[in-house]
N, C-alpha and C positions, 0 to 999 in steps of 0.2 A: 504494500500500500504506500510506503514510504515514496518508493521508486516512481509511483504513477504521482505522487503530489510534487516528488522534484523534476519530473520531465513536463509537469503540465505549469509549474512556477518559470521552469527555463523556459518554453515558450512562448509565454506570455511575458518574459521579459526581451524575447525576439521579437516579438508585435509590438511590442512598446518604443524601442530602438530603433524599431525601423519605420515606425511613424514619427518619431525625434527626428530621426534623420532626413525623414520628408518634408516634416515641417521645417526645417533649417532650411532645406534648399529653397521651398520654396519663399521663406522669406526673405533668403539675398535673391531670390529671381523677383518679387517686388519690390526691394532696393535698385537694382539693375533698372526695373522697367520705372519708377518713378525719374531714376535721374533720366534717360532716353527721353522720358515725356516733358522735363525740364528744360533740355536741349533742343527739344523741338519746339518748346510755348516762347524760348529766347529768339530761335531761328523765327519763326513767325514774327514776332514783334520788330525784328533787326529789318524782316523784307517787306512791313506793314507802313514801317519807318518811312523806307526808303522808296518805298512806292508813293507813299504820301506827300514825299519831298519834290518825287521829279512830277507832281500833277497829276497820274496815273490813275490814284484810288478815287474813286467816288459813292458816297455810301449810298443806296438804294434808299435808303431812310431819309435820309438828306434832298434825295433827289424829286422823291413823290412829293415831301413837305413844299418843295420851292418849285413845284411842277407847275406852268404855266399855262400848259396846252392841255386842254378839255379831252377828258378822256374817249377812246373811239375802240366801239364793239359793238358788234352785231351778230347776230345767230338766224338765220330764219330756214325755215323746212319746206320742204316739196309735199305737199297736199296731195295736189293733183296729179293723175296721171299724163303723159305726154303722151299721144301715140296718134298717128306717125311724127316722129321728130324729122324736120329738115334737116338740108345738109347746112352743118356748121348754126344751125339757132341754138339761141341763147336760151340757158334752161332759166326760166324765173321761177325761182324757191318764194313761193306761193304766201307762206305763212310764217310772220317776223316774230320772235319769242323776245328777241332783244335789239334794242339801234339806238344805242348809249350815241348822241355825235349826229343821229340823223342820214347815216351816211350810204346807208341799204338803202336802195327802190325796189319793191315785189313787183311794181309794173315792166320795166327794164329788165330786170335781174340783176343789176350793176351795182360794184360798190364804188362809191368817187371820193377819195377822200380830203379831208376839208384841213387837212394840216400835214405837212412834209415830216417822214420818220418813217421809221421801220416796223414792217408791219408782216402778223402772221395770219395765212388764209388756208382752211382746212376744205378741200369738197368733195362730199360723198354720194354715191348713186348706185340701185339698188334692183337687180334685175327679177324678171320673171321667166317660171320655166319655158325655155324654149326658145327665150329672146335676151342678146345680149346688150351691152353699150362702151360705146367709147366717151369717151368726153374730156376737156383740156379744161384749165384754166388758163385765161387772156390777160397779160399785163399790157398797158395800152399798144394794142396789135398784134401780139408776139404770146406764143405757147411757154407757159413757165414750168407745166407739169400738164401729165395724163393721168389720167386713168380707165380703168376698164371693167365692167361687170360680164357674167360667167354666164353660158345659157343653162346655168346650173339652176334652180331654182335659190332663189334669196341668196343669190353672192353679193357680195356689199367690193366695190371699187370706192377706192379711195385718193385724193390726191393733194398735195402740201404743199407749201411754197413760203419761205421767207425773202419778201423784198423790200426797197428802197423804195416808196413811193412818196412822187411828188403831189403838192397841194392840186388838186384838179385831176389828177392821176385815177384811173379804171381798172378796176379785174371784177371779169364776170366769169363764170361754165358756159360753156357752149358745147354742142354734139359735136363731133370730131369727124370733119368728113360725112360717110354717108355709111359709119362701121355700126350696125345694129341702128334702133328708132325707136325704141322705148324704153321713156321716161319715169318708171317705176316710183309714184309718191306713198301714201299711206304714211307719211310724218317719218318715214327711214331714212330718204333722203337728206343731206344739208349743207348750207354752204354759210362756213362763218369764218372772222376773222376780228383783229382787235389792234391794237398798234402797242408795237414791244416798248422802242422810244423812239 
């Protein structure tokens, strides 16, 4: 009995030791990683510094507070269905959820905007079985992006664009060619955009 209580003492003084020993390391391994994280909060501050110095930083915080130019976004969806689409018409997203800026037309489809800055425009279109679609967005004149719907049923085409637009400046969808001619609405469709700065 002696035997079994000094091999089950020595063990338990082996679990003991070798969680000692765990816990050591791991606390110079969070010594280690505080100074690391020291050296990095200095290196940040040294290039926060110095970015600050040469003009470069500008705080987002700063910028919205002293922001001059009236905010611009708009969201609006395709209601209705198109069908037959012509070649190259312009799709008008029917029904407006949002025109912060005034700057959507549902009669048109065009957005025109009313202040120079950079701006991001999403548009989507949404086919039916059997029929597909092509469709672009137009920055005044010019294809920035396509996209395409599947004659899968409900494939969703999608298409992006960040550009430079001038005050007066256009981007509408338009059918692309004569590739597919319907219009697929039901509020799946949509074409929106907002201006970055």
């Amino acid at each position: 009995m002696w035997g079994l209580m000094t091999f089950t003492c020595h063990i338990f003084m082996l679990i003991v030791s070798s969680f000692s020993t765990d816990i050591l390391n791991l606390e110079k391994n969070i010594v280690v990683l505080e100074n690391d994280l020291a050296v990095q909060k200095n290196l940040n501050s040294v290039l926060r510094d110095h970015v600050t110095e040469k003009g470069l930083y500008h705080s987002r915080t700063r910028k919205a507070v002293n922001c001059s130019i009236q905010p611009v976004v708009f969201h609006a969806r395709l209601v209705s269905n198109i069908y037959p689409l012509g070649s190259n018409q312009i799709i008008a997203y029917d029904s407006v959820i949002t025109n912060e800026g005034n700057t959507y037309d549902t009669l048109t489809g065009m957005f025109e905007a009313t202040s120079t800055g950079v701006y991001q425009f999403i548009a989507t279109m949404w086919s039916t079985e059997g029929r597909n679609l092509d469709f672009q967005m137009i920055f005044n004149g010019g294809e920035v992006c396509a996209g395409r719907t599947t004659t899968t049923n409900q494939s969703m085409g999608i298409c992006s664009a960040i550009l430079q637009v001038p005050d007066g400046g256009r981007v509408f969808v338009r059918h692309k060619s004569t590739n597919g001619n319907d219009a697929k609405g039901n509020n799946y469709a949509v074409f929106t955009g907002h201006l970055i700065l």
